[in-house]
C-alpha positions in Angstrom: -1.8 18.6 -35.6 -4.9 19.9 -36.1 -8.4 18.0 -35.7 -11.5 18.6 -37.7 -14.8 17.0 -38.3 -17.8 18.0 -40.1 -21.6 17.2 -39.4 -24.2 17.1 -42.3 -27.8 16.8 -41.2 -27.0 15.2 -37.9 -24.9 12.6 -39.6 -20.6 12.7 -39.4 -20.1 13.7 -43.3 -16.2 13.7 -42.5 -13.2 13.9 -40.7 -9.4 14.8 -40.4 -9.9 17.2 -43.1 -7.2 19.9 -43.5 -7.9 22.8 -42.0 -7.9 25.3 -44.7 -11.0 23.5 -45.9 -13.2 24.6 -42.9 -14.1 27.7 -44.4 -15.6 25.5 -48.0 -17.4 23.0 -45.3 -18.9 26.0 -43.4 -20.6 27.4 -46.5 -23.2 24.9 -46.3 -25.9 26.2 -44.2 -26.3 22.5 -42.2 -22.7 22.0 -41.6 -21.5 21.8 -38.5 -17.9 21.9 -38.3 -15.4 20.4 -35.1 -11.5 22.1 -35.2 -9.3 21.2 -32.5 -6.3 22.5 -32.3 -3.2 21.1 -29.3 -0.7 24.5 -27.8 -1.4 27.0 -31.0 1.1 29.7 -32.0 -0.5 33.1 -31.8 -0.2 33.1 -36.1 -2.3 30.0 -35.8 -5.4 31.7 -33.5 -5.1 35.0 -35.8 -6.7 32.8 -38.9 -9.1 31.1 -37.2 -10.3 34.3 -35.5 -10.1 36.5 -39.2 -12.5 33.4 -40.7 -15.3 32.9 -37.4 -15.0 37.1 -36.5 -13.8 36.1 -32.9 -12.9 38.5 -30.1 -9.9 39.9 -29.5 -10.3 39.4 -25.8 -11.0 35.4 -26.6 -8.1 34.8 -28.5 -6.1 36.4 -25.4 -7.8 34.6 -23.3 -7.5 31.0 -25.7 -3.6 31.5 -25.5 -3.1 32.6 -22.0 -2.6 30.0 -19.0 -4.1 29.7 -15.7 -7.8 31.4 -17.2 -11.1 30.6 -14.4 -13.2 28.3 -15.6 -16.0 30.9 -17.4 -18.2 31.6 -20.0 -18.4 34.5 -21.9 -20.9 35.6 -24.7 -20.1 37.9 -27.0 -22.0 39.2 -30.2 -21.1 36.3 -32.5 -20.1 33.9 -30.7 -19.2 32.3 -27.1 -15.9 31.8 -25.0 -15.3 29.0 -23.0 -12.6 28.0 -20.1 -13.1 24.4 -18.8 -10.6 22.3 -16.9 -10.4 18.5 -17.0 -9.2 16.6 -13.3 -7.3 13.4 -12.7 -6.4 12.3 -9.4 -3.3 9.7 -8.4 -4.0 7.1 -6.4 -0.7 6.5 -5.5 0.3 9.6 -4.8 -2.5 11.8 -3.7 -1.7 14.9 -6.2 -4.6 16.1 -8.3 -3.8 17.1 -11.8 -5.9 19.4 -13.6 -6.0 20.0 -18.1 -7.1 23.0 -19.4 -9.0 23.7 -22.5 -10.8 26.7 -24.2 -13.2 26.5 -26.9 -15.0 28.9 -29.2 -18.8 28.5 -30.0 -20.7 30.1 -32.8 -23.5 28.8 -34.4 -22.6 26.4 -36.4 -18.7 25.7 -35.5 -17.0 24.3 -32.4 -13.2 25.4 -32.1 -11.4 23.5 -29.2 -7.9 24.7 -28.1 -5.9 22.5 -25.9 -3.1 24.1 -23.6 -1.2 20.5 -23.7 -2.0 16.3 -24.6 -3.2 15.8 -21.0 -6.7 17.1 -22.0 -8.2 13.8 -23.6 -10.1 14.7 -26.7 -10.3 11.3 -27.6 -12.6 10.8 -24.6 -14.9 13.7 -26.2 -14.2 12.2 -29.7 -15.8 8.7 -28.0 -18.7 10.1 -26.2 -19.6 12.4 -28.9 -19.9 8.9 -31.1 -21.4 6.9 -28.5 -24.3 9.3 -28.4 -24.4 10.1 -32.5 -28.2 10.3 -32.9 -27.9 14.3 -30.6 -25.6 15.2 -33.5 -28.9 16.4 -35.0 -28.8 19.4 -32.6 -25.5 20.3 -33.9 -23.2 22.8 -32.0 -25.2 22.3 -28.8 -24.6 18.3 -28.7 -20.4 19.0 -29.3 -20.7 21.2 -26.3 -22.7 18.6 -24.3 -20.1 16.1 -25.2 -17.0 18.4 -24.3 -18.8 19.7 -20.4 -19.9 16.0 -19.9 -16.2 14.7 -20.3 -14.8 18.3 -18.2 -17.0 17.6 -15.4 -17.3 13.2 -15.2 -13.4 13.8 -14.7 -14.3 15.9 -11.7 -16.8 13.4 -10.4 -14.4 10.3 -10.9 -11.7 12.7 -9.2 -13.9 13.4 -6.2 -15.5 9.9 -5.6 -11.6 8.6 -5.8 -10.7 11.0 -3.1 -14.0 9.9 -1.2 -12.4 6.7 -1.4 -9.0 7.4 0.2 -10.7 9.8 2.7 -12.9 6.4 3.9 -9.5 5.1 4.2 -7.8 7.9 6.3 -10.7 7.5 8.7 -9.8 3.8 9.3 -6.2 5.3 10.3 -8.0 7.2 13.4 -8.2 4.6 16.0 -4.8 2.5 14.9 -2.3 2.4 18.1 0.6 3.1 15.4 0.8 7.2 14.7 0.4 8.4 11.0 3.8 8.2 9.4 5.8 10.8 7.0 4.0 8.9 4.2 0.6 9.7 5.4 0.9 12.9 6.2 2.4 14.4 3.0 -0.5 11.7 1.1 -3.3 14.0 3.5 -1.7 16.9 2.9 -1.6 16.7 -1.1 -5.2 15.7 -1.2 -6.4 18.7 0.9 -4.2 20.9 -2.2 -6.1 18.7 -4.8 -9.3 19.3 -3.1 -8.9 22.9 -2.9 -8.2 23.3 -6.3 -11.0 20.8 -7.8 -13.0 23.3 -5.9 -11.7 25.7 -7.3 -11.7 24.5 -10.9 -15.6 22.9 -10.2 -17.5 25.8 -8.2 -17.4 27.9 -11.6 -19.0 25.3 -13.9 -22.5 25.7 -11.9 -22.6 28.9 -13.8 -20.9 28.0 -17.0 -23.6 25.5 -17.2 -26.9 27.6 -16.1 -25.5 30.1 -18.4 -26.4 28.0 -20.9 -29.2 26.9 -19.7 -30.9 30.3 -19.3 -30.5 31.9 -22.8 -34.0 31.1 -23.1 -33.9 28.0 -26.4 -30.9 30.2 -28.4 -28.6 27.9 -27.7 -29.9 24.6 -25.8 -33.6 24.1 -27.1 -36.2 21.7 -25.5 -35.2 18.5 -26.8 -31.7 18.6 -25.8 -31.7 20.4 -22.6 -32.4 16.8 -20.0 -28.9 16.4 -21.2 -27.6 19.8 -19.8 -29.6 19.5 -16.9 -27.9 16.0 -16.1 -24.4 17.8 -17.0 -25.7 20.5 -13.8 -26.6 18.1 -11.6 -23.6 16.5 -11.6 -21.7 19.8 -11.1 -24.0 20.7 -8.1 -23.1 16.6 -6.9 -19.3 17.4 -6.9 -19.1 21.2 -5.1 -21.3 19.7 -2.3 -19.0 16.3 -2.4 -15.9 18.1 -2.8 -17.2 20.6 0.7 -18.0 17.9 2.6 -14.9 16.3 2.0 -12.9 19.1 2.9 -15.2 19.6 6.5 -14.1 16.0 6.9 -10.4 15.5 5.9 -9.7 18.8 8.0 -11.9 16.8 11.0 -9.7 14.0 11.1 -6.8 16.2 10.7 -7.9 17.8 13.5 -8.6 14.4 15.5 -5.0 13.2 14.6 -3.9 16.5 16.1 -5.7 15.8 19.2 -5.1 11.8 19.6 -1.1 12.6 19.3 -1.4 15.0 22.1 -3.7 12.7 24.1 -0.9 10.1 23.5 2.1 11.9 24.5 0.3 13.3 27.3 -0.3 9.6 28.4 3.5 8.9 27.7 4.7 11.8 29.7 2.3 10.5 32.4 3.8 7.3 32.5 7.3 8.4 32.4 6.5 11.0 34.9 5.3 8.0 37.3 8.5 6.3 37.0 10.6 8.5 37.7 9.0 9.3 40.8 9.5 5.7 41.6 13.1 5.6 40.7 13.9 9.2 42.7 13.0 7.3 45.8 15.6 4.5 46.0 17.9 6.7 44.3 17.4 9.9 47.3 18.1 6.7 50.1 21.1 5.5 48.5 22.2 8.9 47.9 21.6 10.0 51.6 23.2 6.5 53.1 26.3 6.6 50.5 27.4 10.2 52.2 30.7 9.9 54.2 29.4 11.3 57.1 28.0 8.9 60.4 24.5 8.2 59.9 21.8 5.6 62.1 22.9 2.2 61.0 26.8 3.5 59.9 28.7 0.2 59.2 26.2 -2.0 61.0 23.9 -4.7 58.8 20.6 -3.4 59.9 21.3 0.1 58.4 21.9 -1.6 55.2 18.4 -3.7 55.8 16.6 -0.4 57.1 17.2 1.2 53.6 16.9 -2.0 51.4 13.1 -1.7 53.7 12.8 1.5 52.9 13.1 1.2 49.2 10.8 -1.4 48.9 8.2 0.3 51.0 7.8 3.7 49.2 8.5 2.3 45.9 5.0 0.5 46.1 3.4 2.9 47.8 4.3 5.1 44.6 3.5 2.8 42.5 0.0 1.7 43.5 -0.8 5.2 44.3 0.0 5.9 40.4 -1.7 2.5 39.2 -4.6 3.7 41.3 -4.4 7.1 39.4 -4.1 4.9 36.1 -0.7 6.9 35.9 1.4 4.1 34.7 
């Protein structure tokens, strides 16, 4: 079902109206009219586009999946493709929502791909911040990017989080399990793709922020400029993070050779050791005469022998810090 609200004078006149009366609400010069609208058929798109003179290349791009995250301008109106993040603490996977929304001058059309896209969220800050609604289209806008991009910040400082906790893992005598690894290797995919889904707000944002007052005028443009920072905040978190999980990839790659190299050492030592008595008994077990055949000190002589070489070998390796 659709959503709708509708703005008077910088003051919510009302909402959950049907949406056949948008067009009588956006007759009055100081409305400002809100329609959301969850997975729309193509029939539904094709009236909203007839009443607010939208792009053909919008409305493709409104019911198509997998858009970049962009902004485009267009005579009468604006195009926007934003993606909301969530990451699982349990599981490491980073989920992403996508959105588009249509901007003209006086009307805000937001069309959801799916329920995972929290409009209530928007719905709250918009009304925790009611005294902006005075600047109209400009403060829904603020309130839609400020949810997009706070879901990318909680996202990133989550994964901060669970990198801190990787890096603990470095120095533990127990290698990384199954577990781990498939937990590391599903946070470098949900880093690459916040990345991915992040980088191109920096410009949706300065977009806006460059049209020179048409769209973001004096008063309301600290709150855009907050919205950019943030952006710039999460694409240099989110590339630092990346340096740094693929570092301690990188040193868990190393340490495991380090440590079987140290194993192979060891086992290397030993069986050095154990080829000794086991060439003696092997030479003095032959059929054959030999010094000592069948008299007691040939059986002592070798016993001697054993003992000899096997610590000689052995503090020769311990010396070597072998075994």
């Amino acid at each position: 079902m659709a959503r709708t609200r509708v703005y008077r004078d910088g003051v919510l006149a009302a909402e959950g109206f049907p949406v056949e009366e948008v067009s009588d609400h956006l007759r009055d010069p100081s409305a400002v009219v809100w329609l959301d609208m969850c997975a729309p058929s193509e029939n539904d798109l094709a009236e909203i586009s007839v009443e607010l003179g939208l792009h053909e290349l919008a409305v493709e791009g409104a019911l198509g999946h997998r858009q970049r995250p962009k902004l485009d301008v267009y005579d009468s109106h604006m195009f926007l493709t934003v993606y909301a993040g969530a990451f699982d603490q349990e599981t490491g996977r980073f989920d992403v929502a996508e959105a588009a929304a249509f901007v003209t001058g006086n009307v805000l059309v937001t069309v959801r791909k799916s329920e995972d896209f929290a409009i209530d969220e928007v719905v709250r800050r918009w009304d925790s911040s009611a005294r902006l609604a005075r600047y109209g289209v400009a403060f829904l806008l603020h309130g839609l990017l400020d949810y997009v991009v706070d879901s990318h910040f909680e996202a990133v400082e989550a994964m901060d989080e669970q990198v801190e906790a990787l890096e603990e893992t470095l120095f533990d005598e127990r290698p990384i399990g199954p577990a781990e690894q498939r937990r590391t290797f599903e946070m470098r995919k949900g880093l690459a793709v916040l990345r991915r889904i992040a980088m191109p707000m920096r410009e949706v944002v300065n977009t806006l922020l460059r049209r020179d007052g048409d769209f973001v005028d004096g008063a309301i443009t600290p709150y855009y400029q907050d919205v950019y920072d943030h952006v710039l905040r999460v694409t240099e978190w989110v590339d630092s993070l990346r340096d740094l999980i693929a570092n301690i990839r990188e040193a868990h790659l190393t340490m495991q050779g380090n440590r079987l190299n140290l194993i192979m050492k060891r086992v290397t030592g030993w069986a050095a050791i154990i080829a000794v008595p086991t060439m003696i008994t092997g030479f003095y077990g032959q059929n054959l005469p030999f010094p000592g055949f069948e008299r007691p000190w040939g059986f002592w002589v070798s016993t001697f022998l054993i003992v000899l070489v096997s610590a000689l070998l052995y503090r020769a390796f311990r010396r070597r810090d072998w075994i």
